[in-house]
N, C-alpha and C positions, 0 to 999 in steps of 0.2 A: 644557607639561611643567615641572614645578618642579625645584630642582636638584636634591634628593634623589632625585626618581627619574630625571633624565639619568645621576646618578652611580650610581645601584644600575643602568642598565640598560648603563653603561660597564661597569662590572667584571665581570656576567653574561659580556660577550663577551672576557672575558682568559683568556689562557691559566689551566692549572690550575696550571701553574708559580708565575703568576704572583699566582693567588690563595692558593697556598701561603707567599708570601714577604710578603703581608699581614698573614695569619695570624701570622705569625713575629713581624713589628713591633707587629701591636696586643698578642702574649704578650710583648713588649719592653719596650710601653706600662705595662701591669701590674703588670710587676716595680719598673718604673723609681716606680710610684709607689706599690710597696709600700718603695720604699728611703726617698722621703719622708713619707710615716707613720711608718714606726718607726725611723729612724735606720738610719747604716750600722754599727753594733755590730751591733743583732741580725741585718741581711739578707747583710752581706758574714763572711770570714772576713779580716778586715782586723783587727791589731793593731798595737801598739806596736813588735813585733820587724819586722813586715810593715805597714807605713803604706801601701805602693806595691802593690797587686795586681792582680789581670787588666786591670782598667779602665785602670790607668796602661799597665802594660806591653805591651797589644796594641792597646787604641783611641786612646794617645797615641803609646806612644814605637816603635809599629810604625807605624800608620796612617797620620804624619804621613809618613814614606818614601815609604810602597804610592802616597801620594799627587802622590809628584815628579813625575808623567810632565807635569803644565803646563808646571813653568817649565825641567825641562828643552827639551820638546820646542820651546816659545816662543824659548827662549835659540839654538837649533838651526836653526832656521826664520827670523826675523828678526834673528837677532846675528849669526849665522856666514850668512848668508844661501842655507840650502839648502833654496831654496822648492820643490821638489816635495813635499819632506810639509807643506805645509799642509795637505791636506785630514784628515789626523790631529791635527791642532790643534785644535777645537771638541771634540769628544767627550775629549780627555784633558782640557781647563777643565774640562769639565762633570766628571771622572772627580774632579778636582782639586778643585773647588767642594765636590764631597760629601762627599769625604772629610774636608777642612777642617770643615766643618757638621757633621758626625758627630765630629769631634776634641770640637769644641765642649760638646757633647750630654754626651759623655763625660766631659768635664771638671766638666761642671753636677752630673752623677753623682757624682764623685769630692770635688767640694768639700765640707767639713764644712760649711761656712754658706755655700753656691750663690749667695743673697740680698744676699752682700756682696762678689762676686765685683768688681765695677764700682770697688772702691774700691782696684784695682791701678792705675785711670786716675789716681788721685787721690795717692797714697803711692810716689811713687818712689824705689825701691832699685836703682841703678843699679850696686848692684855684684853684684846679684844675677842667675843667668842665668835662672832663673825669672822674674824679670821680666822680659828679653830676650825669654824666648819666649811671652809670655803678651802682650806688643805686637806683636811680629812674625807672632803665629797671628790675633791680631784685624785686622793691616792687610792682610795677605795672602787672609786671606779675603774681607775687602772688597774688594782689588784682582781675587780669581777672581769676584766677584759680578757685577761692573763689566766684564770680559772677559764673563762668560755670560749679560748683556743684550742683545748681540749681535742673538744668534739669536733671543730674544723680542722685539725691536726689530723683527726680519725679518720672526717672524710675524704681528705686529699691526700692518705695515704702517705704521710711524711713520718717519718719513722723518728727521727733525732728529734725534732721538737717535739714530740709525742713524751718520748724519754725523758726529756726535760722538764715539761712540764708534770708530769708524773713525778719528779723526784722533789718536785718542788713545791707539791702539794700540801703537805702537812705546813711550812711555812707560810704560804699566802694564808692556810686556816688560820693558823694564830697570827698573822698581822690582820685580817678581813676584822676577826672579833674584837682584836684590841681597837684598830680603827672606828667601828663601828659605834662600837660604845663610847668614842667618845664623842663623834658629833652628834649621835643620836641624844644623847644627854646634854650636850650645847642646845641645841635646838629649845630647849626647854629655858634651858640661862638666858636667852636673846629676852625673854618676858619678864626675869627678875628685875630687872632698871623699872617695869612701867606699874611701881608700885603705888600710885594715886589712880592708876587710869584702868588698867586688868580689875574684873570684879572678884569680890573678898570667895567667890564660888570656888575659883582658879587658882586665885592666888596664894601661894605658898612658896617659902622657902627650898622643898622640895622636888619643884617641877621640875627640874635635871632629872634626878632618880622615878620619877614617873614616869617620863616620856622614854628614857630607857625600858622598863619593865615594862610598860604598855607595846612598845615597836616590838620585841622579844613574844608576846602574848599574839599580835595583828600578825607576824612574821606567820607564826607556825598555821593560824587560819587561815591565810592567802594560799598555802601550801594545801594545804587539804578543799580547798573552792577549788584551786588550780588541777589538781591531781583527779577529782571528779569529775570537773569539767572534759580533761582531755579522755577520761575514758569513754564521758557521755557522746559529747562530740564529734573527737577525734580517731575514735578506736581502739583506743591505747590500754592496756590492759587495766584492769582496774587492782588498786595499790591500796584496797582497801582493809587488807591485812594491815599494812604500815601505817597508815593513817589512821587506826586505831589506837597505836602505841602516840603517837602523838595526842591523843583524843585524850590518854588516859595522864598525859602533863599537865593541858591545862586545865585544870581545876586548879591546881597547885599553884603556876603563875597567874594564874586570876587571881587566886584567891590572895596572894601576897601583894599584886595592883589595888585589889581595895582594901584591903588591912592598912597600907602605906599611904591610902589615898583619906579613909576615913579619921585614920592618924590625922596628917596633915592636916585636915578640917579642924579637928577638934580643939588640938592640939598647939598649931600652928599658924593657924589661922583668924584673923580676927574680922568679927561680925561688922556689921547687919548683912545676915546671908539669903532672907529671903523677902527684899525687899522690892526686887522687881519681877513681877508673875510671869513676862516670858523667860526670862532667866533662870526661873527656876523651875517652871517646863522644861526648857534645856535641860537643866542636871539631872529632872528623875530621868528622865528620857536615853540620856547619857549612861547613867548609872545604872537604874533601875532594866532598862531594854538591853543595852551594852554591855556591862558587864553581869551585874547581880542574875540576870535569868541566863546568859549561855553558861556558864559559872555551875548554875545548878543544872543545866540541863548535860552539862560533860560530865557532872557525878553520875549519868544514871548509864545503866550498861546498855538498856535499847537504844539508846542515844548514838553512844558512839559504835554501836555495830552498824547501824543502819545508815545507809548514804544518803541517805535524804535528810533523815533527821540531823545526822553531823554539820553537812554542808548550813543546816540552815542556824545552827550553833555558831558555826564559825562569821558563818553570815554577819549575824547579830553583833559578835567582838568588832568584826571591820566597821560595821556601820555607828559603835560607841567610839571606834578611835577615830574616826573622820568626828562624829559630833564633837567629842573632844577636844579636838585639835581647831575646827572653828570657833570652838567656845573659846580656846583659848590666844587664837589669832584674832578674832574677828567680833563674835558678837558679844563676848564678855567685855571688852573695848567700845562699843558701842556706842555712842551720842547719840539721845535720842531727839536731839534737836539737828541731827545733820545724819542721815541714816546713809548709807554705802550701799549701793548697788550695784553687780559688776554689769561692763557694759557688750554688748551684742559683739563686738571682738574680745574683748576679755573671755568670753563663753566660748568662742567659736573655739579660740585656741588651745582652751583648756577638756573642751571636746576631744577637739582632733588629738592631743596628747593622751586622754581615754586609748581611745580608737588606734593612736600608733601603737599603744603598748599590746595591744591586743590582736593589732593585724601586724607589729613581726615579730611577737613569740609562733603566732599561727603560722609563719613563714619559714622561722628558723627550726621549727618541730618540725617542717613538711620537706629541706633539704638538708638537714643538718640532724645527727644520731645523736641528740640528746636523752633520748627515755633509753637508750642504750650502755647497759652498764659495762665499765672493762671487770676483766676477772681483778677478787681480791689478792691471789699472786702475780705480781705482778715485776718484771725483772727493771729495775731499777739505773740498771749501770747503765752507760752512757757510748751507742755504738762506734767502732772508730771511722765509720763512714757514710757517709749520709746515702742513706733508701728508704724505696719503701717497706709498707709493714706487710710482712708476709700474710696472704691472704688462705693461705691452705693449700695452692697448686702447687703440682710437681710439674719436672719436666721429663720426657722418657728422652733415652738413648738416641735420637735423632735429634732432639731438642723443641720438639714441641708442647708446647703449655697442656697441663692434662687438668681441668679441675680449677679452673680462672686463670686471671692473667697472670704473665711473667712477673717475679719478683726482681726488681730493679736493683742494682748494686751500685 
């Protein structure tokens, strides 16, 4: 069988879900290269007053958040050392991996000359946070690549980089978190310069240290949707022991997001703050639905025992940190004599980037042993020959495999 028809007679047996969420990425594929043919004048509603639209605002300066649950969950797991949730750790890399990879995607989209992107490695502006975040999204996502070999190690049986990356563990955690936090906290500084034009809602001194402790908050809720989901789903057993212990954090990072946030306001901010009535629909909305109600609903104990109710707690945080995050890309910037609309390719693509992250975690869970934990002993040293990993067979006295296959030398 050649590969074209293993791969046409894979996808026959996918769900229709899941051959919908194909659909969606090859009409992503499309777009994305009707945006290189004719430039982004004629496919985006991007201008001069609006240089920054949907592509920035949702597949960067949302996506890179939705994306935290790695190093938070790493930083949780092996820094503060609360090993029972590992077995949620591989599937938020992978969660983390793709979102970073999709950051990327997005950004190739959003460049005016994509072709010369390489040459940020070469020009450094070190007083620029653009440049911060444009080396810290390239090393980070090489450090989730380097974590999510892992489990492709495990499944093809490679025994030396298995070892390797296994010893090398505890380092990528503490470079992921240092990483992490500091473009997560750039992303915030990119909005300090536009202090006539961001509304006084937004604007503060502080928005580096928000956008950190908000991504940290969104991180651990994408982990418990995600961890739900694949048991509803997927089959996969349900992790709702562990996702309890997380349930019972964030109250704690909530609650220190709006203490820092109401701070801010008060404090640091200067008025007229509610002078424009959809703007400030935005912030109770923001506030009031996003954080202040999941906030209290993680204080209560039926809350986070119960899967339903949790998911739709954590629900609520994702859906304050994307308002957030438009409020503070998008419609707190706003002219209301020039309104920003994105345009029917800006949509399509930022769809189909939905849709990728979501049909190959679906892919990578269905060939790849990520809900699969290695034991916490685990032998470290480094073999002096490359094989595979021993699968449990022996061999008897004539030499044949008894109990899988031969262990390779």
């Amino acid at each position: 069988m050649t590969a074209v028809k293993y791969v046409a007679n894979e996808i026959k047996g996918y769900h229709s879900f899941v051959k919908f969420l194909i659909f969606l990425v090859g009409l992503a594929a499309v777009a994305s290269l009707a945006r290189f043919v004719f430039g982004l004048g004629p496919t985006t509603n991007m201008n001069d007053t609006y240089p920054w639209g949907l592509w920035i605002s949702f597949d960067v300066v949302t996506a890179v958040p939705l994306a935290a649950g790695a190093f938070t969950l790493g930083a949780i797991v092996h820094v503060f050392h609360i090993k029972k949730l590992e077995p949620l750790v591989r599937p938020a890399i992978v969660t983390g991996f793709l979102g970073y990879s999709l950051v990327c995607v997005g950004l190739v989209l959003d460049l005016g000359q994509p072709h010369k992107g390489w040459q940020v490695l070469r020009y450094w502006n070190l007083h620029s946070p653009m440049f911060e975040v444009a080396m810290c999204v390239m090393a980070y996502t090489t450090v989730l690549f380097l974590e999510f070999l892992s489990p492709v190690a495990e499944k093809f049986g490679w025994h030396l980089p298995l070892r390797v990356l296994r010893w090398l563990e505890m380092p990528l955690v503490i470079l992921a978190a240092a990483i992490s936090t500091l473009h997560q906290s750039s992303l915030g500084t990119f909005f300090l310069i536009a202090v006539d034009k961001l509304h006084n809602l937004w604007y503060n001194p502080l928005l580096p240290l928000l956008f950190w402790v908000s991504a940290i908050c969104s991180g651990m809720c994408i982990i418990i949707i995600e961890a739900t989901s694949c048991h509803k789903w997927m089959g996969q057993p349900n992790e709702g022991v562990l996702l309890r212990t997380l349930a019972k954090i964030l109250p704690w990072t909530l609650g220190v997001y709006l203490f820092l946030r109401v701070y801010s306001l008060m404090a640091l901010s200067e008025g007229p703050f509610f002078d424009v009535p959809v703007l400030t629909l935005l912030f109770i909305l923001e506030m009031g639905v996003g954080f202040i109600l999941p906030m209290i609903m993680f204080t209560q104990k039926s809350v986070r025992e119960n899967d339903r109710r949790r998911v739709i707690a954590a629900s609520l945080v994702v859906f304050g940190l994307v308002l957030n995050r438009f409020n503070v890309s998008m419609f707190g910037m706003m002219d209301p004599n020039q309104i920003y609309y994105p345009s029917i390719i800006e949509s399509l693509v930022t769809i189909g980037i939905i849709a990728g992250h979501i049909l190959f975690f679906v892919l990578i869970a269905k060939y790849f042993p990520i809900f699969e934990h290695h034991p916490e002993t685990v032998d470290y040293s480094i073999p002096d020959s490359f094989h595979k990993i021993d699968d449990g067979s022996k061999v008897d006295a004539d030499g044949n495999v008894v109990g899988g296959a031969k262990v390779v030398s």
